[in-house]
TORSE-533678 format. One record per residue: x, y negated, z negated of N, C-alpha, C in turn. Coordinates in steps of 0.2 Angstrom, whole numbers, padded with zeros to 4 digits, always signed. Last residue first. Example, Ala and Ser with C-alpha at 12.3 -4.5 7.8 and 13.67 -1.06 7.14 Angstrom:
// TORSE-533678
+0064+0011-0035+0068+0005-0036+0064+0000-0039;+0066+0028-0039+0062+0022-0039+0066+0016-0039;
END
This chain:
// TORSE-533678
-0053-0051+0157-0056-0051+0163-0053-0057+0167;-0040-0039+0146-0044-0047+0148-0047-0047+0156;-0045-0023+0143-0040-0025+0147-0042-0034+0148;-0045-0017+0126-0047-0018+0131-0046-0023+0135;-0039-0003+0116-0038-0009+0117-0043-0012+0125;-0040+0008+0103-0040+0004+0110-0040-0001+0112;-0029+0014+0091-0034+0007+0094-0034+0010+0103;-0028+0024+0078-0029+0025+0086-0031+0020+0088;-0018+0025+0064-0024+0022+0067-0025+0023+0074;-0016+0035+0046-0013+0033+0053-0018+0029+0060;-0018+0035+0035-0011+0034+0037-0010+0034+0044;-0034+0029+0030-0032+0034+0035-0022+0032+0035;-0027+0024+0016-0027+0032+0016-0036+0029+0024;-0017+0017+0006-0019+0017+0012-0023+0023+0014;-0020+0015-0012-0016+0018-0007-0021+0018-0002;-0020+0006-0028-0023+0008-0021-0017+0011-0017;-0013+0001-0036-0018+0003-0038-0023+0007-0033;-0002-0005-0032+0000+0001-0032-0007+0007-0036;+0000-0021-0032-0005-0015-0028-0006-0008-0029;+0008-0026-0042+0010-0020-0036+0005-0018-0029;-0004-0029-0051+0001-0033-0046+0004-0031-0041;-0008-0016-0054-0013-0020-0050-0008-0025-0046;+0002-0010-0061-0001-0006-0054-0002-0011-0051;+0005-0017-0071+0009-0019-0067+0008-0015-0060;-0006-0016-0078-0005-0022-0074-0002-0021-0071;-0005-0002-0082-0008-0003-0077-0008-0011-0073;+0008-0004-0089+0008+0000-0083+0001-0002-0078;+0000-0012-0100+0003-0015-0097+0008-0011-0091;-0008-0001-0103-0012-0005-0100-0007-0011-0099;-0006+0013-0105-0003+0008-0106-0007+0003-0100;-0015+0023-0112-0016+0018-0114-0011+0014-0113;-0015+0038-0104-0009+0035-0109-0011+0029-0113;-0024+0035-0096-0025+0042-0100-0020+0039-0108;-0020+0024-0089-0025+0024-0089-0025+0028-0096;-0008+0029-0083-0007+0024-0086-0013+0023-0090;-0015+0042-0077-0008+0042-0079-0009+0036-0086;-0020+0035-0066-0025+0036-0071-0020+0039-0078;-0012+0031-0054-0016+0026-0059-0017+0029-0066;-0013+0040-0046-0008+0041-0051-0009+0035-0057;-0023+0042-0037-0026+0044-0044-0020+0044-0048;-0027+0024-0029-0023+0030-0031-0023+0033-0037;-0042+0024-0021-0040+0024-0028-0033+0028-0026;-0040+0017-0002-0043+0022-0008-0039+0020-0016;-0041+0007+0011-0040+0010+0005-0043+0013+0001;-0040+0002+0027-0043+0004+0024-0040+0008+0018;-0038-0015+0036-0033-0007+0034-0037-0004+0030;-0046-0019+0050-0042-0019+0042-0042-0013+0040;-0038-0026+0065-0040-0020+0063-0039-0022+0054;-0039-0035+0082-0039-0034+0072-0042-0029+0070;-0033-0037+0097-0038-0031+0091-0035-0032+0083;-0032-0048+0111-0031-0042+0107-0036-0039+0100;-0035-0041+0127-0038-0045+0122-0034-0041+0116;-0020-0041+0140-0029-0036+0134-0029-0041+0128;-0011-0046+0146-0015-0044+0152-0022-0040+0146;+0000-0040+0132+0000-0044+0135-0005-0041+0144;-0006-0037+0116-0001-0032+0122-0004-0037+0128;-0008-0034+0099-0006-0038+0104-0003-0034+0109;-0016-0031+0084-0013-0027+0089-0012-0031+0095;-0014-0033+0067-0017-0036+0074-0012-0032+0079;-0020-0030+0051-0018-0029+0056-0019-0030+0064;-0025-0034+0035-0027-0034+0043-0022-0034+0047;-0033-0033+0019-0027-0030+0023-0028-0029+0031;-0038-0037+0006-0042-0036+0011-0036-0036+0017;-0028-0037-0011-0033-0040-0006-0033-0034+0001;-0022-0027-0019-0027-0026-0021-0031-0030-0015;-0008-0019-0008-0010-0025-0010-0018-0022-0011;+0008-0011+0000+0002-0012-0002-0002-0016-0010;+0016-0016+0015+0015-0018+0007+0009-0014+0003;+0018-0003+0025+0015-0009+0027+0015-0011+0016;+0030+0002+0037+0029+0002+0031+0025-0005+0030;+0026+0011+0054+0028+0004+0049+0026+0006+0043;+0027+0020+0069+0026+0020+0060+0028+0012+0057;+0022+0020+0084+0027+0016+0078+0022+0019+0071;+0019+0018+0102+0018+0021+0097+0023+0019+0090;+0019+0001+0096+0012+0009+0098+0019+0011+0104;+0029-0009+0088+0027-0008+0094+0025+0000+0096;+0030-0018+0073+0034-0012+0077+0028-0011+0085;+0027-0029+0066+0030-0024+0062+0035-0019+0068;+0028-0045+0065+0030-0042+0071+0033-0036+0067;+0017-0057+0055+0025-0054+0057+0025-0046+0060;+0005-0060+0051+0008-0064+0057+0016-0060+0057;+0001-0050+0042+0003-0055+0040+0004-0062+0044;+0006-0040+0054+0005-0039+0046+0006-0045+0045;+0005-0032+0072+0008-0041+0067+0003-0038+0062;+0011-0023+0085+0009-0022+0077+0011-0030+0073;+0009-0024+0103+0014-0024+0095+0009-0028+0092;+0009-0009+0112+0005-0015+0109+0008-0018+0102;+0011+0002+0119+0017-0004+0120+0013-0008+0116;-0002+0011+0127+0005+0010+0123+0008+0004+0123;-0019+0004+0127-0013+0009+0132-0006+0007+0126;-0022+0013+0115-0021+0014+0121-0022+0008+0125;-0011+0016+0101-0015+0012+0106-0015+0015+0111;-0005+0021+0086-0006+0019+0091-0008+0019+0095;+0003+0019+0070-0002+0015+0075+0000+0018+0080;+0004+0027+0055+0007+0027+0063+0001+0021+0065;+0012+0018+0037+0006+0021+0042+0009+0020+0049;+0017+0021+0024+0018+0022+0029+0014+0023+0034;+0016+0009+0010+0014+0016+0012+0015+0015+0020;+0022+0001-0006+0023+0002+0001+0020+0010+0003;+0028+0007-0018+0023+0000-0016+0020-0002-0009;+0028+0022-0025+0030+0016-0024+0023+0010-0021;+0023+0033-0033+0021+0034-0027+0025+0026-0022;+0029+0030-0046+0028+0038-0041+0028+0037-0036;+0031+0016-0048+0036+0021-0049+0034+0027-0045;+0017+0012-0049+0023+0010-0043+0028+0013-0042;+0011+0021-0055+0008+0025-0048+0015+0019-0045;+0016+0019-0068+0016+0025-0065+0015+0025-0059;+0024+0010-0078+0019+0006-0072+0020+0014-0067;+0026+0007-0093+0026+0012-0090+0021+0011-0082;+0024+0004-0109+0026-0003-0102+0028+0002-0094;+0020+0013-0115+0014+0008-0114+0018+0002-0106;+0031+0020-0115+0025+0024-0112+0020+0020-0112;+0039+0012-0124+0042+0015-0116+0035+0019-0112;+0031+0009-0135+0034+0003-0130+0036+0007-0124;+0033+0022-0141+0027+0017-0137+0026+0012-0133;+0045+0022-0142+0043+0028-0137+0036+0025-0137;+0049+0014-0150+0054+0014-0144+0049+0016-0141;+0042+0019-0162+0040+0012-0160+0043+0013-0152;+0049+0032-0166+0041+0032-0164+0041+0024-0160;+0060+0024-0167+0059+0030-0164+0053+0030-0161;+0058+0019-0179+0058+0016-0172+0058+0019-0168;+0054+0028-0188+0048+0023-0187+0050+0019-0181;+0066+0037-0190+0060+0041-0186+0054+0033-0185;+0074+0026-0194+0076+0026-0191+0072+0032-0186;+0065+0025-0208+0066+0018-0204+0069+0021-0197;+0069+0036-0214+0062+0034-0212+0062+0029-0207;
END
């Protein structure tokens, strides 16, 4: 009896402490950028992801997510990233692990980027 009551116990704790959408989908999402005209480097943060045309893996986070496009002789371009629900969330949700879903929200991983990919223009300094 003691040894089906942990059993059941282990498997609670392994399905309540269960962060589903960090684990599936992870924490990070890949998005392209790119510009017209080409060549314009990509800052997250202040740091230098990649240069149009480029894929970058950018974190993903519950706050408001900006992106800056630079290219020397063009004003440059902030862009925010735009997000949706990720529905692997709801896994944790269904389940009742509400310490999976914390560990979504810390992760970000409550959100997904979704356009994956962005087209700037840019416009040339007078």
């Amino acid at each position: 009896m003691k040894n089906k009551l942990s059993v059941v116990l282990l498997m609670g704790i392994t399905l309540s402490a269960t962060s589903c959408a960090s684990i599936i989908t992870g924490t990070k999402d890949k998005i392209t950028f790119n510009s017209t005209p080409e060549g314009a480097k990509v800052f997250h943060k202040g740091i230098e992801k990649c240069t149009t045309p480029c894929t970058a893996e950018i974190p993903r986070s519950l706050s408001k997510q900006m992106v800056t496009f630079e290219k020397e002789g063009y004003n440059s371009k902030e862009v925010k990233l735009t997000k949706t629900f990720n529905p692997v969330t709801l896994v944790n949700i269904l389940l009742g692990g509400a310490i999976g879903v914390g560990i979504d929200a810390a992760t970000g991983s409550l959100t997904k980027y979704s356009p994956k990919a962005y087209q700037i223009e840019l416009e040339q300094k007078n």
